[in-house]
Backbone atoms as SQL, in Angstrom:
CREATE TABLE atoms (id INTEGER PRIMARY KEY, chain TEXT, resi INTEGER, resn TEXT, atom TEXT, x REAL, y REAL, z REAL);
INSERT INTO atoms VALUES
  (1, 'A', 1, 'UNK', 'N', -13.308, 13.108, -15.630),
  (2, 'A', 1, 'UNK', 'CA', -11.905, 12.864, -15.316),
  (3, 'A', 1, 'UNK', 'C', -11.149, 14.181, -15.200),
  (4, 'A', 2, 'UNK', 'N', -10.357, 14.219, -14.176),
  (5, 'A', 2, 'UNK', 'CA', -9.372, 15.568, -13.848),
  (6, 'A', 2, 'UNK', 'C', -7.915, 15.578, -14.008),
  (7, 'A', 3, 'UNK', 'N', -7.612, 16.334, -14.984),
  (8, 'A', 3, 'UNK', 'CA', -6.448, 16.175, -15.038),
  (9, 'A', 3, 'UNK', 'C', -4.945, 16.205, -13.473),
  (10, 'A', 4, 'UNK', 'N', -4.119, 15.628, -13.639),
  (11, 'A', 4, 'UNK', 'CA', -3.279, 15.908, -12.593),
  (12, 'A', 4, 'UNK', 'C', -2.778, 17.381, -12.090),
  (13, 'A', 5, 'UNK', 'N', -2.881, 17.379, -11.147),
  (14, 'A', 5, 'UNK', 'CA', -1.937, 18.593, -10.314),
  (15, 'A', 5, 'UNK', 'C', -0.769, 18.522, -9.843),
  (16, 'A', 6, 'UNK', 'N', 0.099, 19.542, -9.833),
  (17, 'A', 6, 'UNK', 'CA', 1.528, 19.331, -9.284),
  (18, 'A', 6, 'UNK', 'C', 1.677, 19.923, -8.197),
  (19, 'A', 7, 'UNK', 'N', 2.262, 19.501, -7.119),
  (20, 'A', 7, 'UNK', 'CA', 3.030, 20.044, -6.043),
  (21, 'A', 7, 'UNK', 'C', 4.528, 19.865, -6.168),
  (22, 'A', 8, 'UNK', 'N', 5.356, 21.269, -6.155),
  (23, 'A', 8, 'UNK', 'CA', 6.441, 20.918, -6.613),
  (24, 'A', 8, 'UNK', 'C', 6.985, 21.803, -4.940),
  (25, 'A', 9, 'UNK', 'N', 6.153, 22.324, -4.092),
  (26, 'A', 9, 'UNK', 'CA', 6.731, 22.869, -3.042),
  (27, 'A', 9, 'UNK', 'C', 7.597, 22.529, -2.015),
  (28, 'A', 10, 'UNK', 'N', 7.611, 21.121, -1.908),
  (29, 'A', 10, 'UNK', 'CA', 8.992, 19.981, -1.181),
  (30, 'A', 10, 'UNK', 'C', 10.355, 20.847, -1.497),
  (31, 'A', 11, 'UNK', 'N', 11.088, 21.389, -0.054),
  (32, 'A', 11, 'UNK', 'CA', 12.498, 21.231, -0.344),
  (33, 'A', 11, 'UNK', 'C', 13.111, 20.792, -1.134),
  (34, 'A', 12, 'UNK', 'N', 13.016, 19.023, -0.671),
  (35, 'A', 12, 'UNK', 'CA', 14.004, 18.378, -1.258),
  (36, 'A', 12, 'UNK', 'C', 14.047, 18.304, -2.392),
  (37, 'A', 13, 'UNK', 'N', 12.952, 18.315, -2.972),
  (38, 'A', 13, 'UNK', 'CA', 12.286, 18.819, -4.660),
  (39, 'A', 13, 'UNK', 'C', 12.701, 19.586, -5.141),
  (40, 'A', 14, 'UNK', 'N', 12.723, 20.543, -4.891),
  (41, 'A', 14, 'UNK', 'CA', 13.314, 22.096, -5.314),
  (42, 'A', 14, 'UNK', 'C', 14.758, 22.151, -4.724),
  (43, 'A', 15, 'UNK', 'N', 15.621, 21.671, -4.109),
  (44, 'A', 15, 'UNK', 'CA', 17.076, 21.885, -3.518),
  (45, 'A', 15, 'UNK', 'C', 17.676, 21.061, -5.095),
  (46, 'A', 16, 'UNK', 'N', 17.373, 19.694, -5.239),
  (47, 'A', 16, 'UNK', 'CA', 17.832, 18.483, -6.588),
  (48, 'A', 16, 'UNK', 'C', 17.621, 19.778, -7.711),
  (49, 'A', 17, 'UNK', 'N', 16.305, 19.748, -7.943),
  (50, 'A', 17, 'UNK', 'CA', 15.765, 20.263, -9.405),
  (51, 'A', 17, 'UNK', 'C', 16.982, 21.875, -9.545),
  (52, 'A', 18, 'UNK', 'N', 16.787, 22.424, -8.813),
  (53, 'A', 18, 'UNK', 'CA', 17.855, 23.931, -9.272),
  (54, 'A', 18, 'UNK', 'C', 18.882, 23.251, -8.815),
  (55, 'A', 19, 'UNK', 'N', 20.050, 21.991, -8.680),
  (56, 'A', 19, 'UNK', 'CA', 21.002, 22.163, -8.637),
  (57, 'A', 19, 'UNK', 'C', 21.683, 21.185, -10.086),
  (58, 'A', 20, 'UNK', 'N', 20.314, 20.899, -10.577),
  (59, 'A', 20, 'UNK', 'CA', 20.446, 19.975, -12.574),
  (60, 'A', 20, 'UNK', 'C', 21.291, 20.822, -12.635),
  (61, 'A', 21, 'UNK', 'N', 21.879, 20.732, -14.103),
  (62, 'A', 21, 'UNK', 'CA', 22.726, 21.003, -15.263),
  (63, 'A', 21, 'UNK', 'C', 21.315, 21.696, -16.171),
  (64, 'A', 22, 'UNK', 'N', 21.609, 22.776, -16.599),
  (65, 'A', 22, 'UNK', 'CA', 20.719, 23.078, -17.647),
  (66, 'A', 22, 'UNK', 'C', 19.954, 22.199, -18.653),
  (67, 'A', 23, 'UNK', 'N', 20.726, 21.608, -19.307),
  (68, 'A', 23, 'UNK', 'CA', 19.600, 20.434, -20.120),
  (69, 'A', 23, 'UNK', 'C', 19.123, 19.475, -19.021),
  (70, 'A', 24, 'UNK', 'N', 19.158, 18.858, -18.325),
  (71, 'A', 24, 'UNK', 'CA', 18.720, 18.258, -17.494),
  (72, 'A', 24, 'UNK', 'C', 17.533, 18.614, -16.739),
  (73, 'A', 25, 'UNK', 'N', 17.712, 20.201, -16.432),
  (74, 'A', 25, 'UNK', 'CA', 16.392, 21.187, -15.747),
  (75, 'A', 25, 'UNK', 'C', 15.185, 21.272, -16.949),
  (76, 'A', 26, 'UNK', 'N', 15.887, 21.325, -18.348),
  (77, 'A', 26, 'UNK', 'CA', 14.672, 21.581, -19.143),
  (78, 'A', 26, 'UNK', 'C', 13.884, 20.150, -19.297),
  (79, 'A', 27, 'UNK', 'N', 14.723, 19.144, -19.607),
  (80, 'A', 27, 'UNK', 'CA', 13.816, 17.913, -19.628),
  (81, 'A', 27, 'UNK', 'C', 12.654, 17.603, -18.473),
  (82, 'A', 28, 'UNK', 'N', 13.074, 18.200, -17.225),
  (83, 'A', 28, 'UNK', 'CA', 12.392, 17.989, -15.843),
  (84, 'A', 28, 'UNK', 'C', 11.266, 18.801, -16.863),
  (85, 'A', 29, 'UNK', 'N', 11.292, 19.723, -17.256),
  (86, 'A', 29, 'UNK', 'CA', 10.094, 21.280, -17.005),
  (87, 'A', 29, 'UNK', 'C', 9.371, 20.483, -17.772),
  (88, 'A', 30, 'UNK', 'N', 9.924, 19.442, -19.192),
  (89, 'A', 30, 'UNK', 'CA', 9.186, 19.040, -20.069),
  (90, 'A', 30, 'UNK', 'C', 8.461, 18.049, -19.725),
  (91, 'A', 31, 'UNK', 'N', 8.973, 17.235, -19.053),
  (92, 'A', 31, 'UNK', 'CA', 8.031, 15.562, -18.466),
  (93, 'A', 31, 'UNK', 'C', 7.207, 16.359, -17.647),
  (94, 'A', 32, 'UNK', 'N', 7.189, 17.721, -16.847),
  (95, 'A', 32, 'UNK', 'CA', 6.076, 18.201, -15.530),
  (96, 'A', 32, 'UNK', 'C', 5.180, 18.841, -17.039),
  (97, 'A', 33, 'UNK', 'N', 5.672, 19.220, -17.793),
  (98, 'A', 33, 'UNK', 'CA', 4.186, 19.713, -18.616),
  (99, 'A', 33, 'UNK', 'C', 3.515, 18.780, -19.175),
  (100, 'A', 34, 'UNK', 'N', 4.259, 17.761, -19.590),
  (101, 'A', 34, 'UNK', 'CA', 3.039, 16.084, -19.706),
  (102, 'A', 34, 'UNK', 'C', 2.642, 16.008, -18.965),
  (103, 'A', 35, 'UNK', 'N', 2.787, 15.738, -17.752),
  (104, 'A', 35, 'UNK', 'CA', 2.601, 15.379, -16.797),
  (105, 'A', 35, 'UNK', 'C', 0.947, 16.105, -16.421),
  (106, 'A', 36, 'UNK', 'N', 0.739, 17.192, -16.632),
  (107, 'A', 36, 'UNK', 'CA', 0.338, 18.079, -16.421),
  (108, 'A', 36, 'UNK', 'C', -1.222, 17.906, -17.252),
  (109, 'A', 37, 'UNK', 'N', -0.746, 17.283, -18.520),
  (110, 'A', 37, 'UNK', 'CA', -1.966, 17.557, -19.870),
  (111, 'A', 37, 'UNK', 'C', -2.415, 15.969, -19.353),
  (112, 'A', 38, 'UNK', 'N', -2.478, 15.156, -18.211),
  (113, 'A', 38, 'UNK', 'CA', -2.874, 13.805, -18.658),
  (114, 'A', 38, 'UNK', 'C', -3.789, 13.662, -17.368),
  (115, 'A', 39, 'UNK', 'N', -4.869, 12.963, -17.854),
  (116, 'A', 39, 'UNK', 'CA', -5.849, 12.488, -16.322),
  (117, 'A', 39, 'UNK', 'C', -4.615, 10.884, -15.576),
  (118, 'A', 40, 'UNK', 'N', -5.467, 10.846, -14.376),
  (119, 'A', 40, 'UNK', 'CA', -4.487, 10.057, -13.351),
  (120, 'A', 40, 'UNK', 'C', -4.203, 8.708, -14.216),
  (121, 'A', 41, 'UNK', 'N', -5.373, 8.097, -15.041),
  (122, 'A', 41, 'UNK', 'CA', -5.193, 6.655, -15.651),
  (123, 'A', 41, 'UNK', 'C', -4.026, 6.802, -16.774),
  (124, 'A', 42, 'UNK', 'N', -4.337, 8.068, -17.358),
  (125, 'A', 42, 'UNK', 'CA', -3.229, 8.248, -18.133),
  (126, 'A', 42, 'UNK', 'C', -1.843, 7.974, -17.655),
  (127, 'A', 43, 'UNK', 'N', -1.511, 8.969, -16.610),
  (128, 'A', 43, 'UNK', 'CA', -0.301, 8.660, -15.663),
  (129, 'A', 43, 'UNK', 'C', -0.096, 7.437, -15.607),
  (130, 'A', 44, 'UNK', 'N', -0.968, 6.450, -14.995),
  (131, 'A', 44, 'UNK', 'CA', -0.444, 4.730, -14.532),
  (132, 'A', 44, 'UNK', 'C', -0.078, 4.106, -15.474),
  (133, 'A', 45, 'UNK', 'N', -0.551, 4.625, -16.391),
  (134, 'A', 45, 'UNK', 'CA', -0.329, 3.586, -17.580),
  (135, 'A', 45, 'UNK', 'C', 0.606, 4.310, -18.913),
  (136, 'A', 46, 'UNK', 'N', 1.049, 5.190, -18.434),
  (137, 'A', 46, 'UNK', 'CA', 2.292, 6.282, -19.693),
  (138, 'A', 46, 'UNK', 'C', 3.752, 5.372, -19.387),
  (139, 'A', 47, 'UNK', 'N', 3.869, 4.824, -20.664),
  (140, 'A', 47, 'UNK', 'CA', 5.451, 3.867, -20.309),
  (141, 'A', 47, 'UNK', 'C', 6.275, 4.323, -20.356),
  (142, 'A', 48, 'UNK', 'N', 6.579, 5.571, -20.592),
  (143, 'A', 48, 'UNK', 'CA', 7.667, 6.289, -20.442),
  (144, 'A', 48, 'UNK', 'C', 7.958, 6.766, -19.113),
  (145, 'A', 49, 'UNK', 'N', 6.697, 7.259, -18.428),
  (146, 'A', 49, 'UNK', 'CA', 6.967, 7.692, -16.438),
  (147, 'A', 49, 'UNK', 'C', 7.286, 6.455, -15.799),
  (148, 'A', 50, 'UNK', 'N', 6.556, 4.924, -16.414),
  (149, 'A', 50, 'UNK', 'CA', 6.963, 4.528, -15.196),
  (150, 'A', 50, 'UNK', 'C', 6.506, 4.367, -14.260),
  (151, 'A', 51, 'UNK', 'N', 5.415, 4.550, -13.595),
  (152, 'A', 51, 'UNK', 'CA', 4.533, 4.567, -12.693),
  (153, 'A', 51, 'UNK', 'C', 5.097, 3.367, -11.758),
  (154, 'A', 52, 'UNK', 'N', 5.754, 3.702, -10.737),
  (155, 'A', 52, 'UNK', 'CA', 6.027, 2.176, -9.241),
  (156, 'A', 52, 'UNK', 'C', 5.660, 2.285, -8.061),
  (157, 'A', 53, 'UNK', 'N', 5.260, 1.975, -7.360),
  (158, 'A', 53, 'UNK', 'CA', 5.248, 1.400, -5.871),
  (159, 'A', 53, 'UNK', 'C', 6.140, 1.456, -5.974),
  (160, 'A', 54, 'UNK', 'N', 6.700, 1.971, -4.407),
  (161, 'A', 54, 'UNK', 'CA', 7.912, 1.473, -3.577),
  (162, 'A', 54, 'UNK', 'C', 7.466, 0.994, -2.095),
  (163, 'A', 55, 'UNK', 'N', 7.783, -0.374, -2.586),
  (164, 'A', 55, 'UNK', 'CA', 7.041, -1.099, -1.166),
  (165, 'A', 55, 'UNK', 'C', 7.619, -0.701, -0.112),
  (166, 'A', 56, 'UNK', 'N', 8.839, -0.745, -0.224),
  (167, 'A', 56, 'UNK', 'CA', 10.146, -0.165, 0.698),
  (168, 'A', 56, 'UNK', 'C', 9.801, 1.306, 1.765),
  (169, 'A', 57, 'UNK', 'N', 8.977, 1.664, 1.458),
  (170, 'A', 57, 'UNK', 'CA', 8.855, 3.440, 1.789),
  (171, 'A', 57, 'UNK', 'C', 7.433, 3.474, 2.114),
  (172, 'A', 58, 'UNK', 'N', 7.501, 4.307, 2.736),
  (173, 'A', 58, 'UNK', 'CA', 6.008, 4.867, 2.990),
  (174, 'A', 58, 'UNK', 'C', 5.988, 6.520, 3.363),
  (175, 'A', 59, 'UNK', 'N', 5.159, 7.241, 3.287),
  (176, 'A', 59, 'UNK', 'CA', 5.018, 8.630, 3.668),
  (177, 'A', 59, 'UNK', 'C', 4.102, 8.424, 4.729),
  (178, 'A', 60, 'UNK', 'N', 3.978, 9.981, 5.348),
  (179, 'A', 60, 'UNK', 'CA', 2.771, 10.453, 6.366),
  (180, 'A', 60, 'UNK', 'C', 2.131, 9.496, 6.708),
  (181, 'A', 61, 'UNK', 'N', 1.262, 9.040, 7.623),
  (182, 'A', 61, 'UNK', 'CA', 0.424, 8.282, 7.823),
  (183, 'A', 61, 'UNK', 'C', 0.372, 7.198, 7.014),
  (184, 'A', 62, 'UNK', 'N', 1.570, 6.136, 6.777),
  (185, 'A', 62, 'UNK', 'CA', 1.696, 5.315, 5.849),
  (186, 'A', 62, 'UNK', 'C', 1.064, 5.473, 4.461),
  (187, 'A', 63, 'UNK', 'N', 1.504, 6.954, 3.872),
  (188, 'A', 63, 'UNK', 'CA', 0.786, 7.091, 2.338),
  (189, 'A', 63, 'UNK', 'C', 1.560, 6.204, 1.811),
  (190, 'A', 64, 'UNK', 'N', 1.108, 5.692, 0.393),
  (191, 'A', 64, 'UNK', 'CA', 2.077, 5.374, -0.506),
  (192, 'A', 64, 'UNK', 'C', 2.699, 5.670, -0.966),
  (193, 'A', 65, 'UNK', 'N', 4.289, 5.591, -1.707),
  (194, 'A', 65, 'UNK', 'CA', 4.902, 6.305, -2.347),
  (195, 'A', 65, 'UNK', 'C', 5.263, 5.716, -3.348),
  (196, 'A', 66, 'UNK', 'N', 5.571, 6.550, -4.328),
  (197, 'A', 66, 'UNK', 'CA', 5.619, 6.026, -5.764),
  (198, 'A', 66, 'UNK', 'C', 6.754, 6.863, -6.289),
  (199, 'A', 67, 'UNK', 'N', 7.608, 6.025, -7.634),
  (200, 'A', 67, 'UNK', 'CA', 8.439, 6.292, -8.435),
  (201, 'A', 67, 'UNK', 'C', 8.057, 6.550, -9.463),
  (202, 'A', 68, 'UNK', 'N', 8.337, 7.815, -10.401),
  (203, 'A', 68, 'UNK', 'CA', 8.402, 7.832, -11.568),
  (204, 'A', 68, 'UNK', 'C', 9.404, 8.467, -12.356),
  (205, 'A', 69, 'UNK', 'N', 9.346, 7.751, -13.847),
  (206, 'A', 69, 'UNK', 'CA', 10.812, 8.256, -14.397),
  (207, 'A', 69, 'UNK', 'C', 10.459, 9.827, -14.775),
  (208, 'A', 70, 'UNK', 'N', 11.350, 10.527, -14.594),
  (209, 'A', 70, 'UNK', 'CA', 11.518, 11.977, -15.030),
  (210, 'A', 70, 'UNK', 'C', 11.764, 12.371, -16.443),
  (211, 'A', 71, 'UNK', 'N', 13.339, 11.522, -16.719),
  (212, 'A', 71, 'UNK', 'CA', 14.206, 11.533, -17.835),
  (213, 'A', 71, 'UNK', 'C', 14.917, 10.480, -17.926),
  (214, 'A', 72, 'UNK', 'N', 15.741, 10.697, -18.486),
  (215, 'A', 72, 'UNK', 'CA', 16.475, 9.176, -18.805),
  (216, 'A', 72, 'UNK', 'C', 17.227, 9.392, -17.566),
  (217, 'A', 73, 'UNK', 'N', 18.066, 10.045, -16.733),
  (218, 'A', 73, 'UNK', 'CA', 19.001, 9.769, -15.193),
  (219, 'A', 73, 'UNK', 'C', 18.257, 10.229, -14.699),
  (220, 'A', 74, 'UNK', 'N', 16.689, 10.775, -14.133),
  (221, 'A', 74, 'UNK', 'CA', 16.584, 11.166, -13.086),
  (222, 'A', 74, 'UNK', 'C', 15.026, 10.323, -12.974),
  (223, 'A', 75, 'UNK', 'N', 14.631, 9.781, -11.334),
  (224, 'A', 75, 'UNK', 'CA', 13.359, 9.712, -10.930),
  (225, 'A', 75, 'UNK', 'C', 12.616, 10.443, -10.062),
  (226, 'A', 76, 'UNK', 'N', 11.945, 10.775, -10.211),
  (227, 'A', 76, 'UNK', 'CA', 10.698, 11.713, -9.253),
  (228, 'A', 76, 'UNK', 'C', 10.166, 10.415, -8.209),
  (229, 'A', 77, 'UNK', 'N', 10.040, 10.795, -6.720),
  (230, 'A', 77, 'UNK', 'CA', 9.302, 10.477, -5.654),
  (231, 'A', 77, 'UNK', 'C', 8.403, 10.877, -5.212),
  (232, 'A', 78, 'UNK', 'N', 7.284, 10.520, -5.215),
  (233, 'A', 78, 'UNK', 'CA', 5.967, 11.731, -4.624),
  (234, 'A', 78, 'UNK', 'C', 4.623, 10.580, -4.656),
  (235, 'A', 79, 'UNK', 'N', 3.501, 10.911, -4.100),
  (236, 'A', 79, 'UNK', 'CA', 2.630, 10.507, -3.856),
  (237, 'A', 79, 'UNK', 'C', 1.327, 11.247, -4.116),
  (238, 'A', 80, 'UNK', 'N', 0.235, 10.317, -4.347),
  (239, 'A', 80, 'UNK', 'CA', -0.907, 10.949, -4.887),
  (240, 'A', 80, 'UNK', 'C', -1.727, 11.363, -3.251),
  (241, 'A', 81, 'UNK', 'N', -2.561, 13.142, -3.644),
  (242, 'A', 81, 'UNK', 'CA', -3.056, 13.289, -2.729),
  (243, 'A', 81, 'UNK', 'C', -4.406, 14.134, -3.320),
  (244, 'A', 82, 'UNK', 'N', -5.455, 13.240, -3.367),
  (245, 'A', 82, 'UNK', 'CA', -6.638, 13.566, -4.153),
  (246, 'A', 82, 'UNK', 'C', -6.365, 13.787, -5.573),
  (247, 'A', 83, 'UNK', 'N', -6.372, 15.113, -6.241),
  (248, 'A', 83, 'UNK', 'CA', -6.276, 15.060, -7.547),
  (249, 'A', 83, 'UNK', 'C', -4.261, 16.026, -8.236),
  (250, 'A', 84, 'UNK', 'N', -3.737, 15.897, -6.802),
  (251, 'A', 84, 'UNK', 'CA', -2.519, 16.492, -6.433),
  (252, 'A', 84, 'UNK', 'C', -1.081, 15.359, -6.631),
  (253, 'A', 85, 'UNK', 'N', -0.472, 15.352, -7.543),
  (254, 'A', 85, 'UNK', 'CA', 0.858, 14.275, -7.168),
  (255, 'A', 85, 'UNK', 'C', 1.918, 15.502, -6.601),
  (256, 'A', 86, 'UNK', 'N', 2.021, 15.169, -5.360),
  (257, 'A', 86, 'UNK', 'CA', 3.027, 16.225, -4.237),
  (258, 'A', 86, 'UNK', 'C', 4.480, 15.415, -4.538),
  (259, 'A', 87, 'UNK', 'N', 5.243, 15.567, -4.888),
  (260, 'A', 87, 'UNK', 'CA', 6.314, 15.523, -5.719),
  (261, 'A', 87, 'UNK', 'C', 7.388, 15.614, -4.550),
  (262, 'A', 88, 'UNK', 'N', 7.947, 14.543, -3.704),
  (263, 'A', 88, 'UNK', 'CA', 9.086, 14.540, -2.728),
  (264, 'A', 88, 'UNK', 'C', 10.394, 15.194, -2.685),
  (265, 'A', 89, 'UNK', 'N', 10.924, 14.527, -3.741),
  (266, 'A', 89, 'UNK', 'CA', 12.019, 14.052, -4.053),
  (267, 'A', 89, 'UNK', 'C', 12.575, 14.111, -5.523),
  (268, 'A', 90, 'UNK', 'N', 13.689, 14.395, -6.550),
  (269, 'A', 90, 'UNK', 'CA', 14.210, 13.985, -7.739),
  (270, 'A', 90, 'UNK', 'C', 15.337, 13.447, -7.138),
  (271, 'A', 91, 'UNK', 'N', 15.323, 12.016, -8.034),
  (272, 'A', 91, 'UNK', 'CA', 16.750, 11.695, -7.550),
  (273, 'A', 91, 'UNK', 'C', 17.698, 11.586, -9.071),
  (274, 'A', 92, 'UNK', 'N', 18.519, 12.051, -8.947),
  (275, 'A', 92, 'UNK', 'CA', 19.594, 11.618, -10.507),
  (276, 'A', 92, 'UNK', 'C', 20.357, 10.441, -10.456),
  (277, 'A', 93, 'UNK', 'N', 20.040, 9.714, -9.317),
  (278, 'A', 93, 'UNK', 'CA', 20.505, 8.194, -9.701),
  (279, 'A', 93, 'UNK', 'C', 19.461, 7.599, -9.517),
  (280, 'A', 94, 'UNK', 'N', 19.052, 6.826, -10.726),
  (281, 'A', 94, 'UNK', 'CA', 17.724, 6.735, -10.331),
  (282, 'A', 94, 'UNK', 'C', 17.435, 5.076, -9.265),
  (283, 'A', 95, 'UNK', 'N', 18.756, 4.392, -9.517),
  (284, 'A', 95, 'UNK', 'CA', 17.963, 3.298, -8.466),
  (285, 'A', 95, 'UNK', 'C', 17.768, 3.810, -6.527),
  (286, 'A', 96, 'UNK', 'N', 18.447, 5.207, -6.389),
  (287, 'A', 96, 'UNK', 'CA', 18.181, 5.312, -5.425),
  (288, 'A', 96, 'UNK', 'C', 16.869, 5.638, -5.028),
  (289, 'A', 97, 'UNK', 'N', 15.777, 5.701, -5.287),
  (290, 'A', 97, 'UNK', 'CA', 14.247, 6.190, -5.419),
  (291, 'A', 97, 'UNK', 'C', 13.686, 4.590, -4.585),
  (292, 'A', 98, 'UNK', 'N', 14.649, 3.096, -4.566),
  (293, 'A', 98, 'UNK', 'CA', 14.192, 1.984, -4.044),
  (294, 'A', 98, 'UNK', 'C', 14.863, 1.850, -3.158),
  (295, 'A', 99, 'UNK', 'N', 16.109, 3.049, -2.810),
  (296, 'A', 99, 'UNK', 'CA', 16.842, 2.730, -1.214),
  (297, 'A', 99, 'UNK', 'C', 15.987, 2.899, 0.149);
């Protein structure tokens, strides 16, 4: 089993994340270093991330895309790509992640 990888190189990823509030940026850094120490089953099944489908959405070549919680106001958008979760999107409201 391999632990997860991050892609945090998305714009839109990086435009949200540096425009947090300081405590808000550190909680992000803290859920990406869990994030980080856990194989993929771990991920699906950690009740605190959250792990969703969003039927609503699709990426690239109809990938899937998925929601997970960040923090308590913010959700991460991104999709699995081999042993890589490429990381879309943070949104700080989080029901927008199902618009």
């Amino acid at each position: 089993m391999a632990l997860v990888l991050l892609d945090l190189n998305n714009p839109l990823f990086q435009e949200t994340w540096f425009s947090l509030d300081r405590p808000e940026t550190l909680a992000v850094i803290a859920t990406l270093r869990k994030i980080r120490q856990l194989h993929w089953e771990q991920l699906y099944r950690d009740p605190g991330l959250r792990w969703e489908s969003i039927l609503s959405r699709s990426g690239l070549g109809n990938q899937r895309i998925y929601s997970l919680r960040i923090t308590q106001r913010v959700r991460a958008v991104g999709y699995r790509d081999g042993q890589f979760l490429r990381l879309l999107s943070l949104l700080p409201d989080r029901d927008s992640a199902y618009a």
